[in-house]
Structures are given as C-alpha cells and as structure tokens.
N, CA, C and O atoms as a GROMACS GRO file, in nm:
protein
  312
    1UNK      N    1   3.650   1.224  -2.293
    1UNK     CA    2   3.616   1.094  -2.243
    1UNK      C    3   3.648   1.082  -2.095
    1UNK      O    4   3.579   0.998  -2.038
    2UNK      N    5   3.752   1.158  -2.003
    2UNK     CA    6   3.770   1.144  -1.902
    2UNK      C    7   3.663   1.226  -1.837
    2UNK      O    8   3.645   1.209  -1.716
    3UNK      N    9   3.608   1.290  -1.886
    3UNK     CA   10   3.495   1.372  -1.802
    3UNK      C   11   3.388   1.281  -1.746
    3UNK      O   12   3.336   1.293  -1.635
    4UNK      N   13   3.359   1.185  -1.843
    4UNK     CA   14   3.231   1.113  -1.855
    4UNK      C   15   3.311   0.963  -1.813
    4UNK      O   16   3.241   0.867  -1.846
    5UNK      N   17   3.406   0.935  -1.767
    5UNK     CA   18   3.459   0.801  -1.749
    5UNK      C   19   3.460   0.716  -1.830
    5UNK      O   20   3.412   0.610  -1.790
    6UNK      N   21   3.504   0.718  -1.949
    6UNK     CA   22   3.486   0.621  -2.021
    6UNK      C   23   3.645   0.601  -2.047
    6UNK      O   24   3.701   0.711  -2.050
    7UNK      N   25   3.727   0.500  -2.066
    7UNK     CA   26   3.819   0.398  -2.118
    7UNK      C   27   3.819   0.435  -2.278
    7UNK      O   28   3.711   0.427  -2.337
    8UNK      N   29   3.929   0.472  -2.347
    8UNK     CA   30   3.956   0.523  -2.452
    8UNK      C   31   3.958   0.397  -2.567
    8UNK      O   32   3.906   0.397  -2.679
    9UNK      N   33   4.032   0.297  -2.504
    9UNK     CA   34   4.037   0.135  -2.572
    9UNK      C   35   3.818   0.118  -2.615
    9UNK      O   36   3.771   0.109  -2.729
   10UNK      N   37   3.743   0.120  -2.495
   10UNK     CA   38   3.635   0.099  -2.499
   10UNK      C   39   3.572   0.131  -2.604
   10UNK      O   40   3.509   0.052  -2.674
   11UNK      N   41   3.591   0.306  -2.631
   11UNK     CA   42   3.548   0.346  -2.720
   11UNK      C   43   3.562   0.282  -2.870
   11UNK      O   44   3.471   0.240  -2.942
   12UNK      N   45   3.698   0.287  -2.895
   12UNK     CA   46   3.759   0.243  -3.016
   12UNK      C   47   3.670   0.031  -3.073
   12UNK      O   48   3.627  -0.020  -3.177
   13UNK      N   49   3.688  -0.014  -2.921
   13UNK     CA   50   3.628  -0.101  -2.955
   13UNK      C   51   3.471  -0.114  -2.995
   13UNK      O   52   3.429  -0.215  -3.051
   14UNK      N   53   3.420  -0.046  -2.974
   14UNK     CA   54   3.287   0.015  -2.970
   14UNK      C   55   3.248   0.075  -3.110
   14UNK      O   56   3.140   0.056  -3.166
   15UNK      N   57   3.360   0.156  -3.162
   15UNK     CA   58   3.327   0.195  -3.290
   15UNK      C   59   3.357   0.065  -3.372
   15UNK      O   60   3.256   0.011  -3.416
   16UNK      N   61   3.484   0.002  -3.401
   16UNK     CA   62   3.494  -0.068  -3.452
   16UNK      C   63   3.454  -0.261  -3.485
   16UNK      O   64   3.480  -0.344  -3.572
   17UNK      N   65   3.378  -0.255  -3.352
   17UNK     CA   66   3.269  -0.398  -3.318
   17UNK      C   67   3.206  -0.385  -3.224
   17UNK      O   68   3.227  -0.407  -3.105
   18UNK      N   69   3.059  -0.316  -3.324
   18UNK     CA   70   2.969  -0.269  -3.222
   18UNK      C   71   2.826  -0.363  -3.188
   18UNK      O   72   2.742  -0.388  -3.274
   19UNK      N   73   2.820  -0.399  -3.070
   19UNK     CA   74   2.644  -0.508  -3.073
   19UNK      C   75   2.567  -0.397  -3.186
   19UNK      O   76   2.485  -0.435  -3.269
   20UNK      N   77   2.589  -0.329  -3.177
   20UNK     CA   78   2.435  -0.275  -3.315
   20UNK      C   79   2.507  -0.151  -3.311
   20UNK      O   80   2.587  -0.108  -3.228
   21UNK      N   81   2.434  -0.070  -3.485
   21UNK     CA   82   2.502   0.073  -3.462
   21UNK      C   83   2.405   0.137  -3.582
   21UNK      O   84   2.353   0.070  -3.671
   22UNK      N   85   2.392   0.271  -3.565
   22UNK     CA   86   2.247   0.312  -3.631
   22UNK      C   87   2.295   0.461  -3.691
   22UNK      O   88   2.374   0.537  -3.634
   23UNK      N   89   2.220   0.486  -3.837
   23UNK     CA   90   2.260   0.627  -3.873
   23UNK      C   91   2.209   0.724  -3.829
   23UNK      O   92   2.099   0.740  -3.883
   24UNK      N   93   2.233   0.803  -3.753
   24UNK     CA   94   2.165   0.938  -3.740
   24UNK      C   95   2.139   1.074  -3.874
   24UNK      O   96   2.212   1.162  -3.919
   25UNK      N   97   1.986   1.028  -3.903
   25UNK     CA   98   2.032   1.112  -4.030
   25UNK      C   99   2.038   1.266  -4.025
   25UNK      O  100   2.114   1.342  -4.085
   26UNK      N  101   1.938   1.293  -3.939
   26UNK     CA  102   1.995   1.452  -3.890
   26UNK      C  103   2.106   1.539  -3.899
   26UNK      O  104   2.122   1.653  -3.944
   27UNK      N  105   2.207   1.422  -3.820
   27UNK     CA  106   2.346   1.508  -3.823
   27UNK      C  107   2.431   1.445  -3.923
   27UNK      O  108   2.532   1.496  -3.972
   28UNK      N  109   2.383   1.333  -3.948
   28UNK     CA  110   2.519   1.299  -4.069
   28UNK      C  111   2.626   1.196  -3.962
   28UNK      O  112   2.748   1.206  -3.975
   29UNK      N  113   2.583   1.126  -3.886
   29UNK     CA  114   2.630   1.096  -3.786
   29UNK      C  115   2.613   0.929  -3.763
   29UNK      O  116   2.505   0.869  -3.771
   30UNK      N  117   2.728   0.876  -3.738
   30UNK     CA  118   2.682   0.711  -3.672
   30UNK      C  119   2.689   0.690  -3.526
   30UNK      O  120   2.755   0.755  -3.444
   31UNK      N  121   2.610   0.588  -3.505
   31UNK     CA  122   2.562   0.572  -3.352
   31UNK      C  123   2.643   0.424  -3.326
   31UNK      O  124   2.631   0.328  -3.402
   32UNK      N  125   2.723   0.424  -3.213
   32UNK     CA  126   2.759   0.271  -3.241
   32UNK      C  127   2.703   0.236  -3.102
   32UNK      O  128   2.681   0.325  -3.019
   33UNK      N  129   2.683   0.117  -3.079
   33UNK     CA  130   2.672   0.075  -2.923
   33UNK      C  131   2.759  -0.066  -2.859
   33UNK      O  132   2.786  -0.159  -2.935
   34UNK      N  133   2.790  -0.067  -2.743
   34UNK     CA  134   2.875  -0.180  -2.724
   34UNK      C  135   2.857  -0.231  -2.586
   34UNK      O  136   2.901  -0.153  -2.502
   35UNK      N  137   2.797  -0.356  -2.530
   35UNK     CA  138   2.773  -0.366  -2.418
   35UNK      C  139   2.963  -0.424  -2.329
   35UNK      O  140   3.058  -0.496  -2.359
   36UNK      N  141   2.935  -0.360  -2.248
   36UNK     CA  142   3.044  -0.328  -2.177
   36UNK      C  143   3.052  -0.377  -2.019
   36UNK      O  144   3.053  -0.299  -1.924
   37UNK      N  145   3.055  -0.482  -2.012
   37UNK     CA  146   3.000  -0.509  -1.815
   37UNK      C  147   2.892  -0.472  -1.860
   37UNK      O  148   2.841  -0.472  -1.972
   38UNK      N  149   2.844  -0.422  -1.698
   38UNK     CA  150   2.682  -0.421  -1.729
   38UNK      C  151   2.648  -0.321  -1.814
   38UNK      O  152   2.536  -0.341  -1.863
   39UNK      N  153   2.714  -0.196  -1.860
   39UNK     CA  154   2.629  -0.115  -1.898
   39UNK      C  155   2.673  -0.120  -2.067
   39UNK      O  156   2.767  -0.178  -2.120
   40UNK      N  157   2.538  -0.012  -2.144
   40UNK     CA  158   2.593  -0.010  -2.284
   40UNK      C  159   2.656   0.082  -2.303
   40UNK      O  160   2.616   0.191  -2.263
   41UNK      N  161   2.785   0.071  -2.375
   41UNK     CA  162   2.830   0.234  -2.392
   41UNK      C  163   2.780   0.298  -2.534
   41UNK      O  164   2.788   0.196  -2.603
   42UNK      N  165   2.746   0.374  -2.600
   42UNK     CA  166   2.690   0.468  -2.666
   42UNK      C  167   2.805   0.566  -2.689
   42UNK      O  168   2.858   0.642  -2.609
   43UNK      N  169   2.841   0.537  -2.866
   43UNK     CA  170   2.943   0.594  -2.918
   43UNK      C  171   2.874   0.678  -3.053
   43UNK      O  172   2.826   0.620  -3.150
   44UNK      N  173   2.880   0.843  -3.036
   44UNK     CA  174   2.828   0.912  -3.161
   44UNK      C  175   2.938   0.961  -3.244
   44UNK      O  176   3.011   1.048  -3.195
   45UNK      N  177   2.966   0.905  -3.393
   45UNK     CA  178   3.072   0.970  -3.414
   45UNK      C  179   3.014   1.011  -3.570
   45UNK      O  180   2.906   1.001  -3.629
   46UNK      N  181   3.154   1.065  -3.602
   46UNK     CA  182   3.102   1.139  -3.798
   46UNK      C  183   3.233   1.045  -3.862
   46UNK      O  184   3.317   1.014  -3.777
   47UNK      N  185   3.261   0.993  -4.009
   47UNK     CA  186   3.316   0.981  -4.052
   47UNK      C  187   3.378   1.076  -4.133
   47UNK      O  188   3.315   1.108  -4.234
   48UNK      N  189   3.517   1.144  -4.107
   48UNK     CA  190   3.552   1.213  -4.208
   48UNK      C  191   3.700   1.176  -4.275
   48UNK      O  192   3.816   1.169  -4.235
   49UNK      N  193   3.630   1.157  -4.397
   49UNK     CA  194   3.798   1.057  -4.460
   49UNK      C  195   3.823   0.914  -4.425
   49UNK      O  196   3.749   0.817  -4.438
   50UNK      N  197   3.959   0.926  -4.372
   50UNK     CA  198   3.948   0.807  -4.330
   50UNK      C  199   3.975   0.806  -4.176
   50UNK      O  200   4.042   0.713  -4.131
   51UNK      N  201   3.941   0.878  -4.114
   51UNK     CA  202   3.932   0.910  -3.957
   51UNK      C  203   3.811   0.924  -3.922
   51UNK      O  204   3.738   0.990  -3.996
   52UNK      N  205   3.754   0.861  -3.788
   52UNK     CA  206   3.658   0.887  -3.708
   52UNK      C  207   3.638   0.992  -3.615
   52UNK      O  208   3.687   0.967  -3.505
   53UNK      N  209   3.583   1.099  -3.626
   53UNK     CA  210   3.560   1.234  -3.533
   53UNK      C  211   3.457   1.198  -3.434
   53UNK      O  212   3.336   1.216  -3.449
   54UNK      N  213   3.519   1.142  -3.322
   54UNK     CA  214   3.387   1.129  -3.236
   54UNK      C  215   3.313   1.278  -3.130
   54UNK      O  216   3.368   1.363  -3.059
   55UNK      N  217   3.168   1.251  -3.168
   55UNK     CA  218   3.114   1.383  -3.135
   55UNK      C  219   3.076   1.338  -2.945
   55UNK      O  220   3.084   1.414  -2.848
   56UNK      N  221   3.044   1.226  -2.948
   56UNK     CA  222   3.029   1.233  -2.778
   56UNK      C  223   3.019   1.062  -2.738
   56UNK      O  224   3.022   0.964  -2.814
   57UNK      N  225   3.010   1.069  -2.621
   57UNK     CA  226   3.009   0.916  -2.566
   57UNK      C  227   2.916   0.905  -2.428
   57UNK      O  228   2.900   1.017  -2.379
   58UNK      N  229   2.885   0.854  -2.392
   58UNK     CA  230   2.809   0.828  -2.308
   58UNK      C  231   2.719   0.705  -2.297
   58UNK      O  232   2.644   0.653  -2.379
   59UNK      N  233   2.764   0.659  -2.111
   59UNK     CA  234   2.644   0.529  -2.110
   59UNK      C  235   2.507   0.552  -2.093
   59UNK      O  236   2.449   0.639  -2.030
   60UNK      N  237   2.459   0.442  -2.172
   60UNK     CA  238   2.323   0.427  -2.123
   60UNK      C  239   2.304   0.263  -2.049
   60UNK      O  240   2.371   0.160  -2.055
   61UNK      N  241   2.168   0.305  -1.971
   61UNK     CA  242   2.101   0.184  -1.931
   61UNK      C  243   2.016   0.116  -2.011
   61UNK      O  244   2.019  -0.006  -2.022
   62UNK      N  245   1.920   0.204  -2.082
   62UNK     CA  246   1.829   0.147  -2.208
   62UNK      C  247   1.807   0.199  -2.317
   62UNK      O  248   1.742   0.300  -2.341
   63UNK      N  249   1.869   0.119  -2.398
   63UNK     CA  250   1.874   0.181  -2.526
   63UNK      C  251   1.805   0.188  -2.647
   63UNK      O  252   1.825   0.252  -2.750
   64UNK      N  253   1.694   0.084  -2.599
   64UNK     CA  254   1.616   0.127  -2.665
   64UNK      C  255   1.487   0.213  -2.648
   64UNK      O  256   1.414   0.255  -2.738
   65UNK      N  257   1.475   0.230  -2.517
   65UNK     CA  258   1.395   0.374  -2.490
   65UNK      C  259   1.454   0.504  -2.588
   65UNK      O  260   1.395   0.579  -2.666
   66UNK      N  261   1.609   0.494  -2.544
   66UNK     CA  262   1.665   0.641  -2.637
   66UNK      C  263   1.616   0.563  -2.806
   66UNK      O  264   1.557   0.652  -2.868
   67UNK      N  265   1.621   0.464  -2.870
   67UNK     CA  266   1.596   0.466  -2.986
   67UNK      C  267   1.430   0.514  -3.020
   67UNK      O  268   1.394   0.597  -3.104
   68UNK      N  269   1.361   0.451  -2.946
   68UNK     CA  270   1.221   0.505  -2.971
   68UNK      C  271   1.193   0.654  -2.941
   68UNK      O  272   1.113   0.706  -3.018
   69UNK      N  273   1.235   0.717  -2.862
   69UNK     CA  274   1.248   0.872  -2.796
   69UNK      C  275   1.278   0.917  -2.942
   69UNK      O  276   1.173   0.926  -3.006
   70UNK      N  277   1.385   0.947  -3.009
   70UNK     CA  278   1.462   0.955  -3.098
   70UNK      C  279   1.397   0.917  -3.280
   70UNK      O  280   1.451   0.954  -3.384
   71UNK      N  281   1.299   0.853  -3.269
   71UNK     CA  282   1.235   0.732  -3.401
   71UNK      C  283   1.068   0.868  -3.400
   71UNK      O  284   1.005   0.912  -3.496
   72UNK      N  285   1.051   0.896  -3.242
   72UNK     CA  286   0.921   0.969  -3.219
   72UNK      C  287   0.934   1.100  -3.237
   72UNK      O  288   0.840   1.166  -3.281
   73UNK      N  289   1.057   1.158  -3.204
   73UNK     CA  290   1.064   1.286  -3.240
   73UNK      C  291   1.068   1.323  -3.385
   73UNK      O  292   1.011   1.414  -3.444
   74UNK      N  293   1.174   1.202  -3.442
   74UNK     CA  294   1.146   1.259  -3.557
   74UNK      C  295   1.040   1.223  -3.685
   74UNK      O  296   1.047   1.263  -3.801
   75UNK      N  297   0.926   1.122  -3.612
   75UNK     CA  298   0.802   1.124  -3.679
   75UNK      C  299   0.724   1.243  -3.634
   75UNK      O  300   0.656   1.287  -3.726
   76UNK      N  301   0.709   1.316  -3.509
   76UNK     CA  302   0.622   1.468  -3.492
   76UNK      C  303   0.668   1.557  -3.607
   76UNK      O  304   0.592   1.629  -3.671
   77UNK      N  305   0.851   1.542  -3.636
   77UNK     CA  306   0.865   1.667  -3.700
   77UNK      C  307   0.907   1.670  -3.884
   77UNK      O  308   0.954   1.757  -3.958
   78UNK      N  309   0.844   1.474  -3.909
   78UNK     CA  310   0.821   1.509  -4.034
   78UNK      C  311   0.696   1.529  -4.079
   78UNK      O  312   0.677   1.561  -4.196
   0.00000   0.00000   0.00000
C-alpha cells in the first residue's frame, strides 16, 4: 500500500463500508470501492476464513468505465 499511496485506515474502511462492491467471478475475488476526497479508491480482496487477503488497491477516476471494460471482456470470452 505504500507503493501506491494509499492510507492503510482507508483501505480497511473501504472493505468494510464500501459506496458499492462487486464479485469478481474469475478470481474468486471481491471488489470494494470507497469514494475518498476526490478520488475512488478500489479495494480487490479474497475472503479467506475469517480474514481478508487483500490482492491489490488502487485509485481510480472512473469506475465505471473499469466496470464496463471488465462486464465486455468477459462477454467476448463467454
């Protein structure tokens, strides 16, 4: 998380009260999102047990471009 600047509190808040949050079924994976000041932060994590393994973090500006990007790929490749 320090690579990418993100606030460790942020995250946590992010997983745990997120403006919207979506399954990734590919990986087995939840998507959380959390608007943050201006930007959204974008939290990918896995549930295992009763701990959250987060796989990455990163802001976005629009998020729902990445949802449609994401909705289109995987209508080509069913």
């Amino acid at each position: 998380m320090r690579v990418r600047r993100v606030n460790e509190s942020h995250v946590i808040m992010a997983v745990q009260n997120p403006d919207s949050s979506y399954e990734e079924i590919e990986s087995d994976a939840l998507v959380a999102v959390k608007r943050i000041k201006d930007r959204n932060l974008v939290v990918v994590y896995a549930v295992r047990g009763e701990k959250n393994k987060i796989i990455t973090v990163y802001h976005a500006s629009n998020v729902g471009k990445l949802i449609r990007q994401k909705a289109a790929s995987r209508s080509l490749a069913g």
